[in-house]
Every structure is written in structure tokens, then in C-alpha cells.
N, C-alpha and C positions, 0 to 999 in steps of 0.2 A: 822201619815198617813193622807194624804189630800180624803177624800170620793168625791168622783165623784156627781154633781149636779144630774145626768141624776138616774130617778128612778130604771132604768131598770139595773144598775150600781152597786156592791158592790165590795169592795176590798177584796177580802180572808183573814186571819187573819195568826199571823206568824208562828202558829203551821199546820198552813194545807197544805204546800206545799210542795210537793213530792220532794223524793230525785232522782236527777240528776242520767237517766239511759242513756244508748246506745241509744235508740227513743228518743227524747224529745219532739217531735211534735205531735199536732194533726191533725186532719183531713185537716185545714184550714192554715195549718202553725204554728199556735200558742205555746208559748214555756210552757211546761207543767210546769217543775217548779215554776209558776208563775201563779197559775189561779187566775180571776177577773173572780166574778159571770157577768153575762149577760145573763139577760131573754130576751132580744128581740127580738134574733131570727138572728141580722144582727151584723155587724161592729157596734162598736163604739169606742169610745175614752173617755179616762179621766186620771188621775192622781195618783201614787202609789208610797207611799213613795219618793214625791220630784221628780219623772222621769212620763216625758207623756208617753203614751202607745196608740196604737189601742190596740183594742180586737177581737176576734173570737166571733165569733157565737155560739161557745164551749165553751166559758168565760176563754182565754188565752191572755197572754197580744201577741201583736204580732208587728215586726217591718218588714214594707214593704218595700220587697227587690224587685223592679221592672225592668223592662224593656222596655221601650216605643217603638212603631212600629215594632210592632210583624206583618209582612205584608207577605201573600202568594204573593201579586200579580198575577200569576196564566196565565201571559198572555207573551205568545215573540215580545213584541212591541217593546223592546229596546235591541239592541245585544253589547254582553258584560253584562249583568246586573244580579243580582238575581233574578229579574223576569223573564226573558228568561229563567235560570238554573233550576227555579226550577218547570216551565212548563215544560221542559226539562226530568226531573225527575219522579214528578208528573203526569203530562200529566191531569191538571185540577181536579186533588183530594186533595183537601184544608184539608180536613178529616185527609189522610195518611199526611200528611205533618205536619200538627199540632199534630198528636201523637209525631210525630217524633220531633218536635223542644221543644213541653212540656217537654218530658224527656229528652232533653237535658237541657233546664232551669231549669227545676228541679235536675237535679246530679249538676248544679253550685248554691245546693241551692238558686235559687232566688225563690220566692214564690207570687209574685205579675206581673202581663200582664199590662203593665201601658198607656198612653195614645196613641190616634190614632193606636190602633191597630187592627188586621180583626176578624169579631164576628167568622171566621173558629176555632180561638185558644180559644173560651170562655169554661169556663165545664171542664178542664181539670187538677183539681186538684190545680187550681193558682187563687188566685182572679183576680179582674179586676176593674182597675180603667181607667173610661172615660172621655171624654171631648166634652162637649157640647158647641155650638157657638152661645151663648146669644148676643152679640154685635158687630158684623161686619160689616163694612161699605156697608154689602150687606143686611143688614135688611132692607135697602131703600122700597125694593119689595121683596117681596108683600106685606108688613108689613106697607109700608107708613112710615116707622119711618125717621126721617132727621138724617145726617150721620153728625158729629160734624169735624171726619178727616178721611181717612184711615182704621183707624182701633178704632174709638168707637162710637157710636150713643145718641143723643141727649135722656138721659137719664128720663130728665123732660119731655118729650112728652109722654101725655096720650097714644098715640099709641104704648111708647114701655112698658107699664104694660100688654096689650093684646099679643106684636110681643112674650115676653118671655112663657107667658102661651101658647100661639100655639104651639113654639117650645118645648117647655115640652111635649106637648101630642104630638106631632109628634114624639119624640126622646125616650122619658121613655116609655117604651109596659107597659103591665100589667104584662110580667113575668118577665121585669125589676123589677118590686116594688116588688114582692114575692122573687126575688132570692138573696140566703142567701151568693152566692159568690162574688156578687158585694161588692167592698169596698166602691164606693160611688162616686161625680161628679165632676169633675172641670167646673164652671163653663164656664171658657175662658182659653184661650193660649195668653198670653205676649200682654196685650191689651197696646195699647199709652197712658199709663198716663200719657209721658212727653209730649210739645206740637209738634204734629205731628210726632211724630217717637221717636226714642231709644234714639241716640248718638248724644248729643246736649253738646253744651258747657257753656252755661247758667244754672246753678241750680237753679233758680228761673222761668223759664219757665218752664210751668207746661198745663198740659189740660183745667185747667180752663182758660189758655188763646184762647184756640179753642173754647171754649163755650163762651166766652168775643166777641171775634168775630164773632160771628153767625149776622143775619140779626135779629130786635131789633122785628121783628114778631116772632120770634123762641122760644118755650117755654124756651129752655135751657138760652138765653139770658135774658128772663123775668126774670128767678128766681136769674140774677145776679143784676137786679137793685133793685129785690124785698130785695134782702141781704143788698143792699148797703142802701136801704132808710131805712129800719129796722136800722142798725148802727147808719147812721149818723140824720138821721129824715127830716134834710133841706141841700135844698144844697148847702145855706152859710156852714155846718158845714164840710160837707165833702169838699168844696172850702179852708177853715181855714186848713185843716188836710193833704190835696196831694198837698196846692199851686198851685189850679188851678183856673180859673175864668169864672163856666158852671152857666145857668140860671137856668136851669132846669133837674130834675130828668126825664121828657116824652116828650113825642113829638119825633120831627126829631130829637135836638139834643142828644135825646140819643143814636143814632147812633156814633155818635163823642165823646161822654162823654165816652162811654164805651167800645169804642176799645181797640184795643192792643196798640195803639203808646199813648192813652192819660193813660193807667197805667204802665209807666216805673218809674216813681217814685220810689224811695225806699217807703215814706210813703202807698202806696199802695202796697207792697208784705201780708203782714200781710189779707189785705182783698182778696188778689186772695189765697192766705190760704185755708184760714176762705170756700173761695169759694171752693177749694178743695177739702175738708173735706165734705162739703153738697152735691158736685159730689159723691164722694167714697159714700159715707151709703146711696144716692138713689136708685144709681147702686148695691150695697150689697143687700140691702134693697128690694127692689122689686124682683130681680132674686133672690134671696135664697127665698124668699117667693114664688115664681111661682114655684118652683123646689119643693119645700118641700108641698105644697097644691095638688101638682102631686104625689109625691112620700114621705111620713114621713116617711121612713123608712131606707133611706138611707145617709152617711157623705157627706157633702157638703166641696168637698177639696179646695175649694180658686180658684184662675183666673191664678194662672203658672207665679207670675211676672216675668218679664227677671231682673234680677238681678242687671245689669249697670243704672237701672231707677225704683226707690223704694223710696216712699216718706214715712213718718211717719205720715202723717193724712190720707192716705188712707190706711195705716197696720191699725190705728188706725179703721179707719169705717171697716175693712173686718173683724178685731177682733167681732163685736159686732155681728156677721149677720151669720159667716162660723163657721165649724166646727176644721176644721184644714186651719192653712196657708201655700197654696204651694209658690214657687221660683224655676225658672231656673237659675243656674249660672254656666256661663261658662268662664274660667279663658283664658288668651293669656298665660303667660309662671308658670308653675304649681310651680317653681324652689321660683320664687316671688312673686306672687298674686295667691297662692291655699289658701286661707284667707276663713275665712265662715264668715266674718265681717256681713257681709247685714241678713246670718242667724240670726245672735247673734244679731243683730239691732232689727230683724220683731221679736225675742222671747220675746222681752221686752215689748210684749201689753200682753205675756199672756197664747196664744193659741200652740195647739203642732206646729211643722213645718214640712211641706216632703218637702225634696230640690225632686221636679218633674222633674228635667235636669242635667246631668251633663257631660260632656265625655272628652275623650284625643283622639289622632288623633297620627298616629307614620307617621315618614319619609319612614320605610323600607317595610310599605305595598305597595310602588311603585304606588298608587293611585296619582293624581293631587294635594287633598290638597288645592283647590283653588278656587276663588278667596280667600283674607284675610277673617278670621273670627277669634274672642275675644277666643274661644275655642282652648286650646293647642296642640300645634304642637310638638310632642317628639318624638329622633330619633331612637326609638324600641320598638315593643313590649314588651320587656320586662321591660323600661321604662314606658309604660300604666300599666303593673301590680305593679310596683310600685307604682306609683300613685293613684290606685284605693287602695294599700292597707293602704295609707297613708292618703285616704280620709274619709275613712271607719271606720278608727282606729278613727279619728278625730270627724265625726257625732257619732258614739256609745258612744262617752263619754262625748256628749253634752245633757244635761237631757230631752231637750224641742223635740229632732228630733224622730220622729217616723217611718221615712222611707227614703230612698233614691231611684232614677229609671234613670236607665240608660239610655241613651239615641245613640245607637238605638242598633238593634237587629242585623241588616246585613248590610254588605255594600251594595250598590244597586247600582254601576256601575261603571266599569272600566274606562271611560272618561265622560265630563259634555255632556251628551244627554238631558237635559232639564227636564229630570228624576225630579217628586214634585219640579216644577219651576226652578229648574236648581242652588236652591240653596245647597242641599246636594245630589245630584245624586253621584258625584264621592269624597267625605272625607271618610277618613278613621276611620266610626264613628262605626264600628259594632263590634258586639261580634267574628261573623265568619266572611269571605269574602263571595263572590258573590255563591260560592258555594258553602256554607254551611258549610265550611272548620272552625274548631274554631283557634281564633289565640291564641296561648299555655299560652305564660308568663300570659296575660292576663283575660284568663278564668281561668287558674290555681290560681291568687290570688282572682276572684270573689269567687272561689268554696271555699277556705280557707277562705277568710276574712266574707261570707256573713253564712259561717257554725257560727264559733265562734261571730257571731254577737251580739247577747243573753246576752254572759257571757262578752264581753267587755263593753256591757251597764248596766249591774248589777258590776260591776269592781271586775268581779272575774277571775281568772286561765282560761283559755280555752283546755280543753283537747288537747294534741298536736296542741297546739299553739308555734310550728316554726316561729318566723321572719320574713318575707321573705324579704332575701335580697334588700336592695335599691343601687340605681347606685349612680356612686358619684353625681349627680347632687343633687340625695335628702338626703345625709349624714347630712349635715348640719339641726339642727333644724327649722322646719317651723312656727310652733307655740309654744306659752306659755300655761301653766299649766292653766292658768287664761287668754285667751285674752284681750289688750284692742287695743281699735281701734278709730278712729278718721271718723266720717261717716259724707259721702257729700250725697245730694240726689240723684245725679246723678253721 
């Protein structure tokens, strides 16, 4: 048995776990037959017999089964929408509406509220995992911080060790840190750690080339020559080493020396690395320490990598700094790439994993579907519940995973109204449609697959565990007993 670091942490021993009745839950979700003492009072994580675990605040091992954007909206700004419908309904009682959709996530078993979703649904029997936005191109102001791209801020800037503490105390209350149902933080959602966006064709472009090219005032640019002269010392040696012919480490020409077009070298991948790697654990580094000096009390769930864009020096830095590492991955056709490769990749630093994203999309919800996105497109309902129960099957009997969250809770609109920027207004990404309506196949294999969750990750029997039929598209085997996989960064 591996004992958990954390003191507050002990593993029950083999004679003390209750035999498997009709309840198995506690209060928290947590699966009875399997208690792990925890004094702390909150979630935590650790390791039992070879398999990660969260735990309850009731000391149960517990695996979180979420839902991401659990949204009232509350307003008829958009017609056709679930916002419309369920002002409609409601008529502005966030209250009555979150009784009503808890117990609905709760009869499909799921037991965790997962990101971006409204504080109307918190308390309600479900933990709650949030997401805070430590690094957006919009920490500019008021924060002063300099913006590297898009989507991540110049990390080496004194100004962003104060922008994350601000936003800590602006975001964590104080009955955040007392409450025993919060599971804990994501720091970000799907930040650019390749250069400037997601889907790039280069695997060796990476963020440390948007911090290479910053202007040679920028702290983030200082600490790449400050790496480079550390390496090489003089800069005959790093001249000798990338085949180039610079005079100098300062001045003007480090503006030239240290762009993007003067490290295409192969000799120079190694040190945009190296540089990498000193991005990831400052950025780790600093925000889990602002987060945790606000709040000790609660898990710090990782930054939500999108999946298509995962390097191995930055799992490496998030390993040293997070509690658990999240990942969104969303597959284009589930028949050929429903792979958890990137999972199996990021468990190899160590730490548990929650895939924080994942969804199928059917043809016959008569939704748009559109523009393209990486996220599967299948042509039924009852096809999504295949999928889900083939995904499900597939995380419970991977030791490292401690949770999966679905993503999302409702469809939010019958045509693209610009609905959260217009990029998921009209997919068919929800559990129910605009109306609240559940779609069957679908939530009938969450409520089965996420019941027998427990006993597929201890690899026992699952009480009436029925099969549920797959369509011929998933007959065929998807995976191996043992995956192996061949990983690109990008």
C-alpha cells in the first residue's frame, strides 16, 4: 500500500472496509467501502493500493463524476435558447431551478458541479470544482501585467506575483476557504502553451517563442538571455553551438540575437526547452503559491490543458506545484481517436488526472453542429451513450484518473446567436436540450456507467452491470489491455 505524503491522510487497513450494501455513499459522494481517514476537514487526494483517489471530507475515497456549465442564465435575451426557456419557466428563481437540475444530476449519479458554472447550483448536495483566470491576456489592466499573446501574460513580471494575489482575494471569499464542498481550483482554462494558439503545425513551436519575442525590455525576454548566458557563458560558445555569428549577449543586438527567426536552428530547440520548462514552474509556481497563501485548504486542480497542445516540460513543472493534473480532450471521430494517449502521457510525471472536458455531439439533435470543431460529431443519441459508456469503462480502469466532467449541462441554443461568443451557442453539447428535456440513450448510460463507477475502478462485478449495447461503429476494439502510443507534442 503506497501512504499518502499529506499528514492529514491515512489509508484504512484491509480488514476495515465495510461490506458492499444498497447505499454505498456518503454524504459527499464518497464510496463507503473504501474509507481513507482525512482529518482535514476538505478534499484531498492521494494513493491506495496502486490507484489515485480524491477523498471526502468523511475520509471516502471518491471519483468525480462532473458536469461543467451548470448555467441558469435566467434572462430571454436569446430566443430559441435555454436561457429564454428557462426564464420561461422560472421566471428568475435560480433557487427553484437548481433544486430541480441537482436532482436531476444527482439520479444520473454524477456527484461533482464542474467548471464555469452559476454559484445558484453550489450547496446542493454536489461538490464544486471552479475556475479561476490567473492569466488572460486581459490582466494587462488593471494589473499592468504585459500580455505575452492572447491568451498567457508575461509570467517573469514582478507585476504578475501581485495581479495573481489580487485575484485570489477578489475570487476566494472566506466561505470559500471554510467550505467543506468545494473540491478545489483550476487554476486556468486551455492557456497557449503552444506559440500563440492551439493548432499549429510545428511541434517545436512552443510559448517560449512568444516570450523570445517580446521587446528585450520585458522581464519575460530578460530571463531568456539570462538562461542563455547561464548555458553557454560567452557568446563565442553559444556562436560555436547554433552556428551563428552574434557579438554580443546585451545591448541592441539582443533584440536580433533573440528572436524568433534567429532560433530556427535545430541546435537551439533544446534551449527553447530548457526555456519552457522555466515558463511552466514560474507560472506553476507563483499561482499555486498565491492560491494556496489565500486558501490552504483547498486542491489546486491544474490549468484544463486542451489536449491537441500538451508538452512534457510543462506536465513536468505543473507536477511539482498542483495537486492534481487537469486535461480537456476532445476527439473529431470517437470510432478512431477516442485514444486517452495525452492522459497516459501527463500520468507519467506522477500526479492523479481529471480529464476536466470531454463531450460527443449527435446529428439527430437537428442542432447546427457548426462551425468544425475537434469534438465528435455522431449520428445519434444513442451513439453519444455509447460513447460515454466506452469512455468511462476506459478512465475507471486507468489507476492514475480520478474523475471525469462533462462538458456541458444544456444545450444553449437552437441557431448560432453569438450565444458565449458564438462558439458553442448552437452544438449539441448538453445532457438535455434547451428545454430541459434529457436526451435518453445518453443520460441513461451516464446514470449506469457513472453508478458502477467505484467497482469498475477497483476491477470488481458491478451489481447489474448490463453492457450496454454499442452500435456497430464501436464493435470493433478501441483500445488495448495495456495502451501504447506514440506522442507528438502537439
Amino acid at each position: 500500500m503506497n501512504t499518502p505524503a499529506d499528514p492529514n491522510i491515512t489509508a484504512a487497513g484491509p480488514g476495515s472496509r465495510p461490506t458492499p450494501s444498497e447505499n454505498n455513499y456518503d454524504q459527499f459522494g464518497g464510496w463507503l467501502p473504501l474509507p481513507i481517514a482525512n482529518t482535514s476537514g476538505y478534499f484531498r487526494a492521494a494513493v491506495v493500493d496502486g490507484r489515485s483517489w480524491l477523498i471526502t471530507p468523511a475520509g471516502h475515497a471518491y471519483f468525480s463524476l462532473g458536469v461543467n456549465l451548470v448555467a441558469f442564465g435566467g434572462k430571454p435575451a436569446v430566443n430559441d435558447s435555454y436561457d429564454q426557456r428557462m426564464f420561461e419557466r422560472y421566471r428568475n428563481r435560480p433557487t427553484l431551478w437548481a433544486n430541480d437540475v441537482a436532482a436531476q444530476l444527482s439520479g444520473w449519479s454524477f456527484n461533482t458541479i464542474g467548471g464555469f458554472s452559476d454559484s445558484a447550483i453550489r450547496h446542493h448536495n454536489l461538490a464544486e470544482a471552479r475556475v479561476l483566470a490567473l492569466t488572460p491576456a486581459s490582466l494587462g489592466q488593471p494589473y499592468n501585467v504585459r500580455s505575452v499573446n492572447a491568451g498567457f501574460a508575461d509570467v517573469f513580471d514582478p507585476a504578475f506575483a501581485n495581479a495573481v494575489s489580487q485575484i485570489a482575494a477578489n475570487e476566494i471569499s472566506a466561505t470559500d476557504i471554510t467550505d467543506p464542498w468545494l473540491l478545489g481550483w483550476f487554476l486556468d482554462n486551455e492557456l497557449y502553451w503552444p506559440r500563440g494558439g492551439y493548432y499549429i503545425d510545428n511541434p517545436d513551436a512552443t510559448l517560449s517563442e512568444d516570450f523570445i519575442a517580446l521587446p528585450r525590455t520585458a522581464a519575460g525576454k530578460q530571463a531568456w538571455v539570462n538562461q542563455l548566458t547561464a548555458t553557454y557563458g560567452t557568446i563565442a560558445n553559444l556562436n560555436a553551438h547554433w552556428g551563428t555569428a552574434y557579438t554580443s549577449f546585451t545591448g541592441t543586438e539582443a533584440t536580433s540575437l533573440l528572436n524568433v527567426a534567429a532560433i530556427n536552428a535545430p541546435a537551439a530547440i533544446p534551449d527553447k526547452l530548457q526555456f519552457l520548462s522555466a515558463i511552466a514552474d514560474q507560472y506553476y509556481r507563483v499561482s499555486s503559491a498565491a492560491i494556496r497563501a489565500r486558501d490552504p485548504n483547498h486542491l489546486i486542480l491544474g490549468d484544463r490543458y486542451l489536449g491537441v497542445a500538451i508538452y512534457r516540460e510543462v506536465v513536468a513543472a505543473a507536477s511539482n506545484h498542483v495537486d492534481v493534473v487537469s486535461i480537456n480532450i476532445y476527439q473529431a471521430n470517437t470510432a478512431d481517436n477516442l485514444t486517452l494517449d495525452t492522459l497516459d502521457f501527463a500520468a507519467s510525471f506522477g500526479k492523479p488526472m481529471l480529464l476536466s472536458e470531454y463531450s460527443f455531439r449527435a446529428v439527430s439533435s437537428g442542432l447546427p453542429n457548426n462551425p468544425p470543431t475537434q469534438a465528435a460529431l455522431l449520428p445519434t443519441d444513442a451513439d453519444r451513450g455509447s460513447a460515454y459508456h466506452l469512455i468511462i469503462s476506459e478512465l475507471a480502469r486507468r489507476p492514475y484518473v480520478v474523475g471525469a466532467h462533462w462538458f456541458m449541462h444544456a444545450d444553449r441554443a437552437i441557431l448560432d446567436t453569438h450565444l458565449s461568443g458564438g462558439y458553442f451557442g448552437h452544438y449539441n453539447w448538453g445532457l438535455v436540450d434547451i428545454n430541459n428535456n434529457p436526451y435518453p440513450a445518453l443520460t441513461s448510460a451516464a446514470s449506469s456507467d457513472n453508478s458502477q463507477v467505484y467497482y469498475k475502478k477497483l476491477g470488481q462485478p458491478a451489481p447489474l452491470d448490463t453492457p450496454i449495447p454499442l452500435s456497430p461503429m464501436y464493435a470493433a476494439p478501441v483500445f488495448t489491455v495495456h495502451p501504447t502510443f506514440t506522442w507528438r507534442p502537439v
